[in-house]
N, CA, C and O atoms as CSV, one atom per row, in Angstrom:
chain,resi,resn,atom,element,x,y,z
A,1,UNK,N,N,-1.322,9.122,13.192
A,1,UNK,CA,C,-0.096,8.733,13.865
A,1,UNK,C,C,0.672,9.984,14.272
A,1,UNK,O,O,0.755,10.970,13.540
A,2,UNK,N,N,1.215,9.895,15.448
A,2,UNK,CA,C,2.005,11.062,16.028
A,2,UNK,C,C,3.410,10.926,15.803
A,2,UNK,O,O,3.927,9.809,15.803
A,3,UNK,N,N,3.968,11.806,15.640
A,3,UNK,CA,C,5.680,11.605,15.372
A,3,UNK,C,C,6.081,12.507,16.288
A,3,UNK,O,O,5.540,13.548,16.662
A,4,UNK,N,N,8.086,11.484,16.923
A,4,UNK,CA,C,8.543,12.314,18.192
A,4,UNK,C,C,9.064,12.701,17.321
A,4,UNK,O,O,9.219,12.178,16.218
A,5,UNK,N,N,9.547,14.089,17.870
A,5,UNK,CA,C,10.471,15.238,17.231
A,5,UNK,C,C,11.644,15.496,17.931
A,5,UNK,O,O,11.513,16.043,19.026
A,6,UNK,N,N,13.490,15.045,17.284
A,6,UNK,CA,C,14.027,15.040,17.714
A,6,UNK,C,C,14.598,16.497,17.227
A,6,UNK,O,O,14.362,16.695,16.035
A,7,UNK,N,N,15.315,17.587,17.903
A,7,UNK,CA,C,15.749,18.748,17.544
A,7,UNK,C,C,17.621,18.839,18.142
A,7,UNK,O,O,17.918,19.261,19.259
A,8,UNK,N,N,18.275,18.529,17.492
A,8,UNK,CA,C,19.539,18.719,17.054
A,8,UNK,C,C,19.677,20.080,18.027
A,8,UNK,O,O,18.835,20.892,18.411
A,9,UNK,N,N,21.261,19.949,18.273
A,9,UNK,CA,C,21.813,21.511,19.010
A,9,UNK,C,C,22.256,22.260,18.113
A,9,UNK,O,O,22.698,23.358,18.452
A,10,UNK,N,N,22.259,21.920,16.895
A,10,UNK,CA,C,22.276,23.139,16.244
A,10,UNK,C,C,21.211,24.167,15.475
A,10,UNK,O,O,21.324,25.223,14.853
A,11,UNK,N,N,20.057,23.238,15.875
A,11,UNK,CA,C,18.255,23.881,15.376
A,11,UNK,C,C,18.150,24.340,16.571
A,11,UNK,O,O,17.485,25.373,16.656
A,12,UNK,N,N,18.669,23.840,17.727
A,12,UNK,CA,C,18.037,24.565,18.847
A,12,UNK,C,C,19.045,25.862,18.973
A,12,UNK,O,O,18.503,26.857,19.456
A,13,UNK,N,N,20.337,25.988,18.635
A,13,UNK,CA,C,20.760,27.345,18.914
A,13,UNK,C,C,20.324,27.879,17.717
A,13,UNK,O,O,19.941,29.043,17.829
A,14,UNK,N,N,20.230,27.214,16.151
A,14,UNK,CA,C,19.575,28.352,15.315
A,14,UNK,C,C,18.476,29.321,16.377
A,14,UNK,O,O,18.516,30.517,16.665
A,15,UNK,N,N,17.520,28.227,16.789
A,15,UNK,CA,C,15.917,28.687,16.679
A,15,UNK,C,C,15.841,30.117,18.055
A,15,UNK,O,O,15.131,31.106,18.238
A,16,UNK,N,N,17.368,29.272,18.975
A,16,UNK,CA,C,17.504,31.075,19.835
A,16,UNK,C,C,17.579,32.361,18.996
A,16,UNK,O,O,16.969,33.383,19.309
A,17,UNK,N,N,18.200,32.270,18.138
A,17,UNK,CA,C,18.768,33.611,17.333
A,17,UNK,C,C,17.632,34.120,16.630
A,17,UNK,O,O,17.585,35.270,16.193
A,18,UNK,N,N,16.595,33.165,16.501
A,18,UNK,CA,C,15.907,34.147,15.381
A,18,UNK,C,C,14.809,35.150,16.244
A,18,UNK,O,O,14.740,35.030,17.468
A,19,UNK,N,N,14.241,35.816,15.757
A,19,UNK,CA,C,13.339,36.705,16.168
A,19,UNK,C,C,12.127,36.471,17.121
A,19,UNK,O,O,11.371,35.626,16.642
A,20,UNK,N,N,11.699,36.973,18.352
A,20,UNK,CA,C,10.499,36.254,18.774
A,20,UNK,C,C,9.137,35.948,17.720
A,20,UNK,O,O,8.613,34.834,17.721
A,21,UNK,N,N,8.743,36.824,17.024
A,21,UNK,CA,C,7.767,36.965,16.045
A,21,UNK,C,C,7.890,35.797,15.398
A,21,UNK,O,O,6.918,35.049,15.288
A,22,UNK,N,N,9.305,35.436,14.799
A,22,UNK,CA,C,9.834,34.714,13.920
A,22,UNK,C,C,9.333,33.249,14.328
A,22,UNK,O,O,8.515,32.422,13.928
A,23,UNK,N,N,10.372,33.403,15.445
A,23,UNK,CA,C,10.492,32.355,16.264
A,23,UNK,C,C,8.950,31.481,16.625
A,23,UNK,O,O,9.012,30.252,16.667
A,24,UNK,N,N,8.007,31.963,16.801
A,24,UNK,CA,C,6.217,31.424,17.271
A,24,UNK,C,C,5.916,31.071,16.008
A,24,UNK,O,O,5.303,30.017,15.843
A,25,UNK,N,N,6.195,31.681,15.152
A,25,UNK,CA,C,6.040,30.751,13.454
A,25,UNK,C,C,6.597,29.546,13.812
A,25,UNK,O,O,5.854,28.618,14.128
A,26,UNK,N,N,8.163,29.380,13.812
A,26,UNK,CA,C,8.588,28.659,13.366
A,26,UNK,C,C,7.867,27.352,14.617
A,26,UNK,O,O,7.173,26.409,14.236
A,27,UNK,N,N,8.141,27.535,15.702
A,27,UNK,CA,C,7.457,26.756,16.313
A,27,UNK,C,C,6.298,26.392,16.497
A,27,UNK,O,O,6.065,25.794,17.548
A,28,UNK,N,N,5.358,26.598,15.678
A,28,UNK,CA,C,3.998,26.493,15.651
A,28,UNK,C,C,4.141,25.214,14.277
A,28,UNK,O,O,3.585,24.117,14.335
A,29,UNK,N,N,4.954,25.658,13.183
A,29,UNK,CA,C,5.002,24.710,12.642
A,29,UNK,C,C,5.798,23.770,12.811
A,29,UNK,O,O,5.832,22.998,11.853
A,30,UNK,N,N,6.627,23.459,13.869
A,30,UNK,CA,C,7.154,22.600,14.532
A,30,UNK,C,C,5.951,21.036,15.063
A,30,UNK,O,O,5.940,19.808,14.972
A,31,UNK,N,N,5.314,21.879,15.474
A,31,UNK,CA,C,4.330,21.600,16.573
A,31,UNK,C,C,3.235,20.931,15.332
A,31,UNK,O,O,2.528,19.938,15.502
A,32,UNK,N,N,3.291,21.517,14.443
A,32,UNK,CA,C,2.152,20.946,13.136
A,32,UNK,C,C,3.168,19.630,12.139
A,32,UNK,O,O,2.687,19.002,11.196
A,33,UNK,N,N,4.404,19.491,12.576
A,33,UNK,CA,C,4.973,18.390,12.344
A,33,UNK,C,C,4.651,17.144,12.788
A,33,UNK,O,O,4.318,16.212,12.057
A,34,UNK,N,N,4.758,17.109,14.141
A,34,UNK,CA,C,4.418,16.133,15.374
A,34,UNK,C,C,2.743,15.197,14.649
A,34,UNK,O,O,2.409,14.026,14.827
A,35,UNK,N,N,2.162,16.090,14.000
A,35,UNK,CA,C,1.061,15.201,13.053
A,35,UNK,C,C,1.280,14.817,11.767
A,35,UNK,O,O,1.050,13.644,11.473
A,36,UNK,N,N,1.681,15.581,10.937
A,36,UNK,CA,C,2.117,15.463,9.657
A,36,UNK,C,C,3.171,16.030,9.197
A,36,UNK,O,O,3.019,17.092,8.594
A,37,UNK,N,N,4.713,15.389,9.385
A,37,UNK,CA,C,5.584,15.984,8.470
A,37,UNK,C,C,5.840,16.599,7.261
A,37,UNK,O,O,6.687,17.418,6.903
A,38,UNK,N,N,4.727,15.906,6.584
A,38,UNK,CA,C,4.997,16.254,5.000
A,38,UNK,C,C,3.811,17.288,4.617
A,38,UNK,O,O,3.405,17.588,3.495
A,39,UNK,N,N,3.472,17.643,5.606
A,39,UNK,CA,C,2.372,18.962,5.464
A,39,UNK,C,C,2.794,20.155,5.091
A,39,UNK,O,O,3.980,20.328,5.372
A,40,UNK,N,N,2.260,21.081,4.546
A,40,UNK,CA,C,2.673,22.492,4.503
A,40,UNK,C,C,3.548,22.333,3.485
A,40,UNK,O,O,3.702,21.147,3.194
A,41,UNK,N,N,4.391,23.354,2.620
A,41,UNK,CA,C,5.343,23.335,1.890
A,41,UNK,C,C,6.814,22.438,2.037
A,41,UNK,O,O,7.726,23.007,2.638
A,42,UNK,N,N,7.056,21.095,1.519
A,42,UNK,CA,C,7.582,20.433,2.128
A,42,UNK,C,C,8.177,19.947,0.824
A,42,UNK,O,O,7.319,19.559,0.031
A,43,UNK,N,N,9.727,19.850,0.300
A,43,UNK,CA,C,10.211,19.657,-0.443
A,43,UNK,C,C,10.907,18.451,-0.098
A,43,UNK,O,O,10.805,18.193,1.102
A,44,UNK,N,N,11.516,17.708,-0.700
A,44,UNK,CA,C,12.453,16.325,-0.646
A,44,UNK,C,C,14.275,17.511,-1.266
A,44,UNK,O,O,14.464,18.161,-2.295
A,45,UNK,N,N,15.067,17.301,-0.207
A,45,UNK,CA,C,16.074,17.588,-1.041
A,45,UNK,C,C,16.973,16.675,-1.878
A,45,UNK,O,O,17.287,15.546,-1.502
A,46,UNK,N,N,17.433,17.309,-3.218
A,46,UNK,CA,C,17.961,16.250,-4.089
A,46,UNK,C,C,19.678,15.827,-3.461
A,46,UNK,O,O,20.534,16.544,-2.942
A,47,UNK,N,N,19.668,14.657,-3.728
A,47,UNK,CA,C,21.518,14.393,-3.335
A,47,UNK,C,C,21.479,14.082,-1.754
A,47,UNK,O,O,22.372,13.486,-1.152
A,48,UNK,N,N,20.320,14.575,-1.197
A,48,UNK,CA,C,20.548,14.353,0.609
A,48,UNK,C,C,18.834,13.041,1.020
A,48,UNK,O,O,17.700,13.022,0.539
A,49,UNK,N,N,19.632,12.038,2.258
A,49,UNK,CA,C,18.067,11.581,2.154
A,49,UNK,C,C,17.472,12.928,3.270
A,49,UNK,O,O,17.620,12.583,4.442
A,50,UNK,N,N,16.965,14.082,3.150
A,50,UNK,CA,C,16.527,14.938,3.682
A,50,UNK,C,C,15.110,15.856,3.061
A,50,UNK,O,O,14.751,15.838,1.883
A,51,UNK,N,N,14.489,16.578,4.097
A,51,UNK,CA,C,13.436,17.256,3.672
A,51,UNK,C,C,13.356,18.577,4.058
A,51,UNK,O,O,13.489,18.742,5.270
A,52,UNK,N,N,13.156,19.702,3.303
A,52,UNK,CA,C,13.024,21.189,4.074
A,52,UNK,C,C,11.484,21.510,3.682
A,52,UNK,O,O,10.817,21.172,2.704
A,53,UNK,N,N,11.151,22.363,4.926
A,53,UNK,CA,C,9.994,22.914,4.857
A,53,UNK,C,C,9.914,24.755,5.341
A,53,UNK,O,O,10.290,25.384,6.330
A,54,UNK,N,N,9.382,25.036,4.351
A,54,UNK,CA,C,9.179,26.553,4.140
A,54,UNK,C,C,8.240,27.001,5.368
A,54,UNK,O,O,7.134,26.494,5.552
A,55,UNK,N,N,8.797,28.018,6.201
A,55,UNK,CA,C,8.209,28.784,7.243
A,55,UNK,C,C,8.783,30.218,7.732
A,55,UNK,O,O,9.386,30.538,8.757
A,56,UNK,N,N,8.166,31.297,6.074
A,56,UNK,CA,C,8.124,32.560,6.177
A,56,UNK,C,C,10.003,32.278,5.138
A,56,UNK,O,O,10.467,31.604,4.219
A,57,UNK,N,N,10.393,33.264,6.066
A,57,UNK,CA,C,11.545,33.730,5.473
A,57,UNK,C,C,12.836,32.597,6.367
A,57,UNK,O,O,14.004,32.938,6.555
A,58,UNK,N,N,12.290,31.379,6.759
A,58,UNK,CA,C,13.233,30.255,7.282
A,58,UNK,C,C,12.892,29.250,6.699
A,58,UNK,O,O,11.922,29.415,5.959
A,59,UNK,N,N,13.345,28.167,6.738
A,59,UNK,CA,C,13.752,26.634,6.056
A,59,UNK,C,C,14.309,25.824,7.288
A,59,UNK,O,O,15.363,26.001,7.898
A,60,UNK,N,N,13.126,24.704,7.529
A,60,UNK,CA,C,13.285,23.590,8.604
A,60,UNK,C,C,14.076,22.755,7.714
A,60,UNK,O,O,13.584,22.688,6.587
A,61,UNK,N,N,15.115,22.121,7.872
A,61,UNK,CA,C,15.374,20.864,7.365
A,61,UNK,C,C,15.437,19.849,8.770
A,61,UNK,O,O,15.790,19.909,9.948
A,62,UNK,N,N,14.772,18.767,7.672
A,62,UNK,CA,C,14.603,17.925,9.069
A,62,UNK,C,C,14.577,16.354,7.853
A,62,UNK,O,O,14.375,16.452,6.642
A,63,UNK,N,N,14.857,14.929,8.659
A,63,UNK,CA,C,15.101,13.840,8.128
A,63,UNK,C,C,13.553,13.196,8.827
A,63,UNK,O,O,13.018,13.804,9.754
A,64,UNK,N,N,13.067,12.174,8.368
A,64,UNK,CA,C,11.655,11.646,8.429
A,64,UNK,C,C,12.387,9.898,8.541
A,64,UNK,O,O,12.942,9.342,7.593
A,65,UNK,N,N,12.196,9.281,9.950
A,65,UNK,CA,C,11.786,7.547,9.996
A,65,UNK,C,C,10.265,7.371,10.265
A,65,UNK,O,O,9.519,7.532,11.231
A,66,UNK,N,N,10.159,7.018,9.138
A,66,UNK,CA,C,8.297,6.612,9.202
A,66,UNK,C,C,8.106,4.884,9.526
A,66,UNK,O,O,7.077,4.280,9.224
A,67,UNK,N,N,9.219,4.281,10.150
A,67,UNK,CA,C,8.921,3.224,10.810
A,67,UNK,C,C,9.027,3.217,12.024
A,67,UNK,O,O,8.495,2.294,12.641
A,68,UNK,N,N,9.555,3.972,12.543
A,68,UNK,CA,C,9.366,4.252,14.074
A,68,UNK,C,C,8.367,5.364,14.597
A,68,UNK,O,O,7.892,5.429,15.731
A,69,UNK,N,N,8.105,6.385,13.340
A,69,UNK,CA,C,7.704,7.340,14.004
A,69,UNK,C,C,8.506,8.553,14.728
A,69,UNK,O,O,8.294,8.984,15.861
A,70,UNK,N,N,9.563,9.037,13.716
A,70,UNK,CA,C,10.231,10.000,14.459
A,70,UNK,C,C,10.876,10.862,13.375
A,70,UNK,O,O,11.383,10.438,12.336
A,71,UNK,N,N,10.780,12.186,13.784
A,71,UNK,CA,C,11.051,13.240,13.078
A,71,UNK,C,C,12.472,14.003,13.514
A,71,UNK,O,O,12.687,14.553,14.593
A,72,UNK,N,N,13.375,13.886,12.387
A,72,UNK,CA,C,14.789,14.352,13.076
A,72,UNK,C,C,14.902,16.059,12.541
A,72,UNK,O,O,14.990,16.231,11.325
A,73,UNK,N,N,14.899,16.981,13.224
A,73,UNK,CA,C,15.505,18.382,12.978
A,73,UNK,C,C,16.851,18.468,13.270
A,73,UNK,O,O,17.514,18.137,14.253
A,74,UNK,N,N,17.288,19.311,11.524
A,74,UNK,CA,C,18.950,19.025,11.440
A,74,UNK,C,C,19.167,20.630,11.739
A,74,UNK,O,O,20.084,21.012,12.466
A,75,UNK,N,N,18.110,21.658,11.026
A,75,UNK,CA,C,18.706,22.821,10.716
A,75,UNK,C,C,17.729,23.820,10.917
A,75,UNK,O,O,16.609,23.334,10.757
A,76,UNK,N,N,17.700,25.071,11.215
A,76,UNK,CA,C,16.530,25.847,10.881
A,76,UNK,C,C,17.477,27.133,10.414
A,76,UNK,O,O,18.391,27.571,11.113
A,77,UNK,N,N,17.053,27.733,8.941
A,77,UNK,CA,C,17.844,28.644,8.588
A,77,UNK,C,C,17.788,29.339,7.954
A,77,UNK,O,O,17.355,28.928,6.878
A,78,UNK,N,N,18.135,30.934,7.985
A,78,UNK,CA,C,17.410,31.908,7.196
A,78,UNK,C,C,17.337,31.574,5.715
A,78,UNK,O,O,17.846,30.463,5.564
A,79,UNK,N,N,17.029,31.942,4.870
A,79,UNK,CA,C,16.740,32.014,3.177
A,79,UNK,C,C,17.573,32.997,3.240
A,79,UNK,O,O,17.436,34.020,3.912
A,80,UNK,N,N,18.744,32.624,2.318
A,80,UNK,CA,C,19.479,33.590,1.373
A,80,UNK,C,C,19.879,33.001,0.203
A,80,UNK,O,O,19.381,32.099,-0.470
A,81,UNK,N,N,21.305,33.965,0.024
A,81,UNK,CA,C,20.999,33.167,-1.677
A,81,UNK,C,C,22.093,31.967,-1.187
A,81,UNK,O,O,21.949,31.055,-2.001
A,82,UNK,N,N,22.881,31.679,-0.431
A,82,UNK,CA,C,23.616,30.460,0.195
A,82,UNK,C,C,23.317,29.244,1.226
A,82,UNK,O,O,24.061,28.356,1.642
A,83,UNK,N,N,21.880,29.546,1.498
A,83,UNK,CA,C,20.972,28.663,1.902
A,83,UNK,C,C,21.644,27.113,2.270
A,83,UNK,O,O,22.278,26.827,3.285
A,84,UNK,N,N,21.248,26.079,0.947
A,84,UNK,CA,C,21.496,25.631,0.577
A,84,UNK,C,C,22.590,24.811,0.097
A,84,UNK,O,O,22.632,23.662,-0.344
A,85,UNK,N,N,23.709,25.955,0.358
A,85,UNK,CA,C,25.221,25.295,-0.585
A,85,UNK,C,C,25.882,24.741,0.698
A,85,UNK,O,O,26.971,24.170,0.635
């Protein structure tokens, strides 16, 4: 099953800022979503219905409807130690 991938304006101005190098990561595993969301390093976050997935030194968070088939991107964002909060 294929999933649409919806990308938020604020993943899409993250995903300007980051690095080109960076950036072909991150979109490559973008692109490896569209088959399997829950592929690759893929955590459930606690307290949110949300999911982040590890790509290098960034963190996709993104929300999953597996009855329609659609993948929501909320965030893409460096790893620090405030990540998270």
């Amino acid at each position: 099953m294929s999933f649409s991938l919806d990308v938020a304006r604020r993943a899409e101005k993250s995903l300007r800022r980051i690095p080109p190098v960076e950036r072909r990561r991150v979109l490559s595993a973008l692109e490896a979503m569209q088959e399997s969301p829950l592929a690759g390093d893929v955590v459930k976050l606690s307290g949110m219905n949300a999911f982040r997935r590890r790509v290098g030194s960034y963190r996709v968070l993104f929300t999953i409807d597996f009855e329609h088939g659609h993948v929501g991107i909320i965030d893409i964002l460096r790893r620090t130690t405030t990540t998270y909060r």
